[in-house]
C-alpha positions in Angstrom: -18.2 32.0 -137.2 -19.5 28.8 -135.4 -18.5 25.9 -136.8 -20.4 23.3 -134.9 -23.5 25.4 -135.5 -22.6 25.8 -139.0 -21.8 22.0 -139.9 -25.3 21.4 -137.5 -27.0 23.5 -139.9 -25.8 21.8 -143.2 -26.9 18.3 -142.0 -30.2 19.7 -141.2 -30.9 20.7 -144.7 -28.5 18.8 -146.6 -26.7 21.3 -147.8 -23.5 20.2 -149.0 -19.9 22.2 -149.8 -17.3 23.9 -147.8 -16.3 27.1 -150.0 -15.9 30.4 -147.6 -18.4 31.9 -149.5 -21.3 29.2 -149.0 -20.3 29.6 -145.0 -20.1 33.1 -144.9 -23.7 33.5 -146.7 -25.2 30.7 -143.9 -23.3 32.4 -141.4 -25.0 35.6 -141.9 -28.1 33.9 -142.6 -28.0 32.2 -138.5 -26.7 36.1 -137.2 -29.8 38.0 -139.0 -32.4 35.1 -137.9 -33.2 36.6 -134.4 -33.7 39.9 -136.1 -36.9 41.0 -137.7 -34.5 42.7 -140.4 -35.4 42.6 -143.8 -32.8 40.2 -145.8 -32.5 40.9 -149.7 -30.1 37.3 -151.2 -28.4 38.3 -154.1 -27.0 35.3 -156.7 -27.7 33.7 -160.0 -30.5 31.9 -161.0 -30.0 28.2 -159.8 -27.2 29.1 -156.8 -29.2 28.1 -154.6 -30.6 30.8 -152.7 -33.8 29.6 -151.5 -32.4 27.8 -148.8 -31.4 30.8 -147.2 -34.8 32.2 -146.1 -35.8 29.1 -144.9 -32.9 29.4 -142.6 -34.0 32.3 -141.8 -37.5 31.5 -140.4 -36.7 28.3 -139.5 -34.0 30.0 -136.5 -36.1 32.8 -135.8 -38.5 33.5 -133.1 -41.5 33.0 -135.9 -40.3 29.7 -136.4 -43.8 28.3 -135.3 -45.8 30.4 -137.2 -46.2 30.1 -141.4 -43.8 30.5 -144.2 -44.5 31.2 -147.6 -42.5 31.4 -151.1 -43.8 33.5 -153.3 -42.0 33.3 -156.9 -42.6 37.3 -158.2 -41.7 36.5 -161.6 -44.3 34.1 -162.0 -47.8 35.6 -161.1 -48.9 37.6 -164.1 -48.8 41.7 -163.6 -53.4 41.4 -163.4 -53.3 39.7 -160.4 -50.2 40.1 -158.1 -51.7 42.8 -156.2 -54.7 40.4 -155.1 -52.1 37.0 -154.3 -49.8 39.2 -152.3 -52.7 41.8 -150.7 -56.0 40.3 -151.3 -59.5 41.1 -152.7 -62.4 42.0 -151.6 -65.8 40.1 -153.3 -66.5 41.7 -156.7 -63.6 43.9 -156.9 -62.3 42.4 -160.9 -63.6 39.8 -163.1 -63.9 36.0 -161.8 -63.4 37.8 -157.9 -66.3 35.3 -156.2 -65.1 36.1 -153.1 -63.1 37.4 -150.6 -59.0 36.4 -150.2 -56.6 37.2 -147.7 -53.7 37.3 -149.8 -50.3 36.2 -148.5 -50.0 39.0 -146.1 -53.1 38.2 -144.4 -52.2 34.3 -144.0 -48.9 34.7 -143.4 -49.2 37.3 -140.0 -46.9 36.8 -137.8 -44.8 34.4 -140.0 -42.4 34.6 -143.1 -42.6 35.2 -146.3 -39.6 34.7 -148.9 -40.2 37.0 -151.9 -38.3 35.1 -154.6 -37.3 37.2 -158.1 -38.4 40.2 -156.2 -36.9 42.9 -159.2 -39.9 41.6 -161.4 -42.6 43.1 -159.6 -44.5 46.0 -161.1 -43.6 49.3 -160.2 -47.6 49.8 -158.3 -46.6 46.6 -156.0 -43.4 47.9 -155.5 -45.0 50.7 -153.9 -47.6 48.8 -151.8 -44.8 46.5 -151.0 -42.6 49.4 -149.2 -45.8 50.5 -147.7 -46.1 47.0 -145.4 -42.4 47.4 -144.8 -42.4 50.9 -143.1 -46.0 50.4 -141.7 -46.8 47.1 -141.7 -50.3 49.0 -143.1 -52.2 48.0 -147.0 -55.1 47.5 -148.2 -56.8 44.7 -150.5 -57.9 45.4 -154.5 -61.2 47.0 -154.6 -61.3 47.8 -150.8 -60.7 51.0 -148.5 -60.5 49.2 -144.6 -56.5 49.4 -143.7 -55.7 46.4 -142.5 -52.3 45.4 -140.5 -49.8 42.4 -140.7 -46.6 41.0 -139.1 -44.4 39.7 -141.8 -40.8 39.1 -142.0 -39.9 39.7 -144.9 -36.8 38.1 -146.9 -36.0 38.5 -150.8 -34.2 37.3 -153.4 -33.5 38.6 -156.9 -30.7 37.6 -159.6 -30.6 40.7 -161.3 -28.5 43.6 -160.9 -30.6 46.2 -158.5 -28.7 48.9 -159.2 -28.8 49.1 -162.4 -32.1 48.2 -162.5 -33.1 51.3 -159.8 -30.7 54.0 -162.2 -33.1 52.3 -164.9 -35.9 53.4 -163.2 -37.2 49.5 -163.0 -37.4 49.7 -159.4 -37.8 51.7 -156.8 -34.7 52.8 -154.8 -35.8 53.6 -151.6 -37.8 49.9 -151.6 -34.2 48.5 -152.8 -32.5 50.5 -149.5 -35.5 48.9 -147.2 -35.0 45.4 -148.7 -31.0 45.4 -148.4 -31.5 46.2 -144.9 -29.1 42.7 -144.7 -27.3 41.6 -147.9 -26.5 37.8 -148.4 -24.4 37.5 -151.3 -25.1 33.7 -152.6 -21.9 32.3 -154.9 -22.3 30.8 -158.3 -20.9 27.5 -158.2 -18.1 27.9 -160.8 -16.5 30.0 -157.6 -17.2 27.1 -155.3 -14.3 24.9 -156.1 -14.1 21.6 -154.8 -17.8 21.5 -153.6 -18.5 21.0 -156.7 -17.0 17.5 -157.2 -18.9 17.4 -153.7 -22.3 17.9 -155.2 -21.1 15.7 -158.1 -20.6 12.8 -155.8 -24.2 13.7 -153.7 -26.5 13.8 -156.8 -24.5 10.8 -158.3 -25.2 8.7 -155.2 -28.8 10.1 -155.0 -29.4 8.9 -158.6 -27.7 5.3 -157.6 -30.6 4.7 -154.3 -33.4 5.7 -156.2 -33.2 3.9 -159.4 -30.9 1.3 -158.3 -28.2 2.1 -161.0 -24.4 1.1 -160.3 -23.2 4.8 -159.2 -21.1 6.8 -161.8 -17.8 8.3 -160.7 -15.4 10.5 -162.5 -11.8 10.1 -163.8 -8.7 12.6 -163.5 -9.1 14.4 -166.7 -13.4 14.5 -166.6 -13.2 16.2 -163.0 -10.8 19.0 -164.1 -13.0 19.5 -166.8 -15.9 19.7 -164.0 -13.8 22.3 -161.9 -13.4 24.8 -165.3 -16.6 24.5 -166.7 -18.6 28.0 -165.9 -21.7 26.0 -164.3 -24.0 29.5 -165.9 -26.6 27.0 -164.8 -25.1 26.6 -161.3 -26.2 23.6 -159.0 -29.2 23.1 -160.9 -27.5 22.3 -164.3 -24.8 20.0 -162.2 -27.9 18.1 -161.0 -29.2 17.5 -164.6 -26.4 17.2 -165.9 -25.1 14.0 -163.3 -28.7 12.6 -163.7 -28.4 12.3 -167.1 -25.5 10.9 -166.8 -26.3 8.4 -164.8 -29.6 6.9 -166.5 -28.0 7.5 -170.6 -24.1 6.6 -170.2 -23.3 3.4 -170.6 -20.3 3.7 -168.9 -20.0 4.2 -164.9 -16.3 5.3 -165.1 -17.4 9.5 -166.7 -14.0 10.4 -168.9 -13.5 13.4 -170.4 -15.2 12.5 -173.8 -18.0 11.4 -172.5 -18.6 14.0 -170.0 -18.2 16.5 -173.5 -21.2 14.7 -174.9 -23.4 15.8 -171.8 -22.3 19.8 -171.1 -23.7 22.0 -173.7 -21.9 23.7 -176.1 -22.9 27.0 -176.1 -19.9 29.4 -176.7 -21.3 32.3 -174.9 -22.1 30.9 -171.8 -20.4 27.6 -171.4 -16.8 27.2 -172.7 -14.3 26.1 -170.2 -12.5 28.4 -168.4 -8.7 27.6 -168.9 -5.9 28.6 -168.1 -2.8 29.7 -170.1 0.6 28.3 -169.2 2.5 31.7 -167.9 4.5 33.4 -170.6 2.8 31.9 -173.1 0.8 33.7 -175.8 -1.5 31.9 -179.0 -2.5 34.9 -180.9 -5.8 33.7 -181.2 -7.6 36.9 -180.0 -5.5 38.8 -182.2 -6.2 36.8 -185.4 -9.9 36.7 -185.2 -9.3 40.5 -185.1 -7.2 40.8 -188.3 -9.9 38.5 -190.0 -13.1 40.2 -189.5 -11.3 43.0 -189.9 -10.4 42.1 -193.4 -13.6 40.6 -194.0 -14.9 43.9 -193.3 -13.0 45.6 -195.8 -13.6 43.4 -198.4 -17.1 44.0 -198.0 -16.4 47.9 -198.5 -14.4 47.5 -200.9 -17.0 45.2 -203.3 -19.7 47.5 -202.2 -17.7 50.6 -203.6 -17.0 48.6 -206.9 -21.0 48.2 -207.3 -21.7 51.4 -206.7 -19.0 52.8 -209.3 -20.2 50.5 -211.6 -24.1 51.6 -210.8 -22.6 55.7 -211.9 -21.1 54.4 -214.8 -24.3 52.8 -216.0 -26.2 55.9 -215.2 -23.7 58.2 -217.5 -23.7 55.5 -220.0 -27.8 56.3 -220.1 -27.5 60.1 -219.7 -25.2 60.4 -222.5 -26.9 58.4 -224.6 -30.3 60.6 -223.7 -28.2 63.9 -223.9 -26.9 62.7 -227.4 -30.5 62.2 -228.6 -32.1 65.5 -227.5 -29.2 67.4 -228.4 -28.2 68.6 -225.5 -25.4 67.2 -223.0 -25.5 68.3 -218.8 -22.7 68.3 -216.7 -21.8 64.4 -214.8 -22.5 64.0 -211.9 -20.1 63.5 -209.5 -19.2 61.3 -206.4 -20.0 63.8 -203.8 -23.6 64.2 -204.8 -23.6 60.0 -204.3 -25.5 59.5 -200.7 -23.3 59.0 -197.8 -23.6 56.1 -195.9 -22.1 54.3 -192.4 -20.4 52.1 -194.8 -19.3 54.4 -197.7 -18.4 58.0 -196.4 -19.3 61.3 -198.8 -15.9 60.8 -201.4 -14.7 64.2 -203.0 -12.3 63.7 -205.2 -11.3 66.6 -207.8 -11.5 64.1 -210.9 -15.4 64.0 -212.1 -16.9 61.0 -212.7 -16.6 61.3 -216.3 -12.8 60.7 -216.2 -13.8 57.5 -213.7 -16.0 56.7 -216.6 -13.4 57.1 -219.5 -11.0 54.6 -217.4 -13.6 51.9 -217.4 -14.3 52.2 -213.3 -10.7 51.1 -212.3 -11.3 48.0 -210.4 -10.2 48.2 -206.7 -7.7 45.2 -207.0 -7.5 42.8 -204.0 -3.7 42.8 -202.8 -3.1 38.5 -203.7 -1.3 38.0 -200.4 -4.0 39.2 -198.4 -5.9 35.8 -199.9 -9.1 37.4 -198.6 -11.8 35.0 -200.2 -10.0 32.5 -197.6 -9.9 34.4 -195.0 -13.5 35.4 -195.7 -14.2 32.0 -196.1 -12.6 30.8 -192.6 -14.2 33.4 -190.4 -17.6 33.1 -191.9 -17.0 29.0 -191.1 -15.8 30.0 -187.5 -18.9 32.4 -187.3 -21.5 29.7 -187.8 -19.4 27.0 -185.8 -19.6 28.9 -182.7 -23.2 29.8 -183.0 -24.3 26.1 -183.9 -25.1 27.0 -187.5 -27.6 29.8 -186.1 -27.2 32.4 -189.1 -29.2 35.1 -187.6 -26.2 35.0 -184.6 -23.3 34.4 -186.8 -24.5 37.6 -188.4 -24.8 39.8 -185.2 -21.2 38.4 -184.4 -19.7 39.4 -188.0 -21.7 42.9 -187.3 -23.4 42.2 -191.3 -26.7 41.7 -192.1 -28.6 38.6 -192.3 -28.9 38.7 -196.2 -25.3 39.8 -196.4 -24.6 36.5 -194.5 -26.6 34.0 -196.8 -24.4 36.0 -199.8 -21.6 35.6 -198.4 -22.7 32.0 -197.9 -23.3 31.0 -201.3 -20.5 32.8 -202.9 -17.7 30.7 -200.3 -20.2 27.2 -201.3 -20.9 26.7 -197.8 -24.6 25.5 -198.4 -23.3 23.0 -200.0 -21.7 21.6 -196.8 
């Protein structure tokens, strides 16, 4: 690795950090740039990985010729074929005239195929077409024409999974990871993200002419666990809003809270347990929905006893008036479900019957309309109040949920 080069290149496009994984991406980025190789970037959506390509071009031999981004996830299926390949006059609806497409203007030059695993499965072919041959031809027309691109891509989904989907093609997956450039998310970026803090921070400070906002102890170890799912782009909110709505300049810990959001799933800290030591948590949120779970069975059961035993009570009372009595049903006819497997007991339902539907008592120590109670509380704390998630995370239904939520009084909250 060169480092002179390498620091050369970050003050030329301001890039700022010092993370082996940022340097080993631009490195590769400076080795591939006298190639014509085709360069597929692979990273999360706000990582940065745009400044990659541009790299790219800008240290290759096409540097004087044109470079164009083309975001694959925004043009609508219709009419990517004509922005990337062109059209000829008349070919579709609202097609006034000819276009070149981006293949056609760009000859000779670049062009950065950004969210390139969200093109349709006919570009994909076309696209691995002008990569082998450098050979396609525009919608609605039948000349082959021929271009000179570089081609460099960039996607933040999973490729292979999305070829063993079938989503994409593999042998245009093989021909675009010709190079790989693996981009980091910035939660595995350490220190350059305090870095980037202090960058955006003074940015802010110059162009609205606001006293510059710095962090204490506490709020930047706070900043170095936080899972950034959002990478630099949600840093760079984040410090702007910072710096226009706080009122103070000195960002603590409680006042940082107020400006990460608190989504559970995607943006809790990351902390770290003291060795040796053990909460239990995991294990108790187990035990509770696991209870909550069975008293769900068990009331169901009780219902459905309770549902025979009104049936029988009209049968009989039927039998008894047309003189005539049939044999009671019994539990195994009763439907099986997911919930309630197919019971065969030897009793019939008449002796369940004559002993008034034994209720299925509730063992007192198990306390379970508290512990119901707490994990249905925790449920809707963690997803914001969202009911419709706090039911996917108890594995019940959504009417189940509101039940459950009127019997505890929590609507009432």
């Amino acid at each position: 690795m060169n480092t002179t080069e390498l620091q050369r290149t970050k003050q030329r496009y301001n890039i700022v950090g010092n993370s082996d994984g940022l340097n080993h991406a631009l490195d590769v980025a400076l080795q591939v740039a006298p190639t014509d190789l085709s360069v597929l970037i692979i990273g999360e959506s706000g990582a940065g990985k745009e400044i990659i390509p541009r790299v790219i071009h800008d240290n290759s031999p096409r540097r004087r010729e044109k470079y164009f981004a083309v975001n694959c996830g925004s043009i609508p299926e219709g009419t990517i074929d004509s922005e990337l390949f062109g059209h000829e006059k008349g070919s579709f609806t609202g097609a006034i005239g000819e276009s070149e497409g981006y293949f056609g203007i760009a000859n000779k030059g670049t062009i950065f195929l950004d969210e390139v695993g969200e093109l349709p499965l006919a570009t994909q072919a076309r696209l691995l077409r002008v990569l082998e041959t450098g050979e396609y031809i525009r919608v609605g027309g039948q000349e082959i024409r021929k271009t000179d691109v570089r081609i460099v891509a960039a996607t933040n989904v999973n490729m292979r999974k999305a070829v063993s989907e079938g989503k994409f093609r593999e042998d245009l997956f093989y021909r675009l990871n010709t190079i790989p450039i693996q981009m980091p998310p910035l939660r595995d970026r350490g220190e350059d993200i305090i870095l980037l803090f202090r960058l955006f921070a003074m940015q802010m400070a110059e162009k609205y002419r606001l006293p510059k906002i710095t962090l204490t102890g506490e709020a930047r170890q706070i900043m170095l666990q936080y899972k950034w799912p959002g990478n630099v782009r949600q840093l760079k909110n984040i410090t702007e809003q910072m710096s226009v709505l706080s009122e103070k300049r000195e960002i603590d810990a409680e006042t940082l809270l107020h400006f990460i959001p608190r989504d559970q799933d995607s943006t809790e800290l990351s902390t770290v347990q003291p060795a040796g030591t053990h909460t239990y948590e995991s294990e108790r949120e187990i035990l509770y929905k696991i209870l909550y779970e069975l008293r769900g069975n068990v009331s169901d059961l009780r219902r459905d006893l309770n549902n025979v035993r009104k049936q029988l009570e009209e049968s009989r009372q039927l039998n008894g008036a047309g003189g005539f009595r049939s044999a009671p049903p019994t539990v195994s006819n009763l439907p099986a479900t997911a919930d309630r497997p197919t019971l065969n007991p030897p009793a019939a339902i008449g002796q369940v019957e004559d002993a008034e539907a034994e209720e299925i008592s509730e063992p007192e120590t198990l306390n379970l309309n508290d512990m119901g109670r707490q994990l249905v509380e925790k449920a809707l704390e963690r997803n914001n109040g969202n009911r419709k998630k706090a039911a996917q995370e108890l594995g019940i239904s959504d009417r189940t949920l509101y039940r459950r939520i009127r019997q505890y009084g929590l609507d009432k909250d």
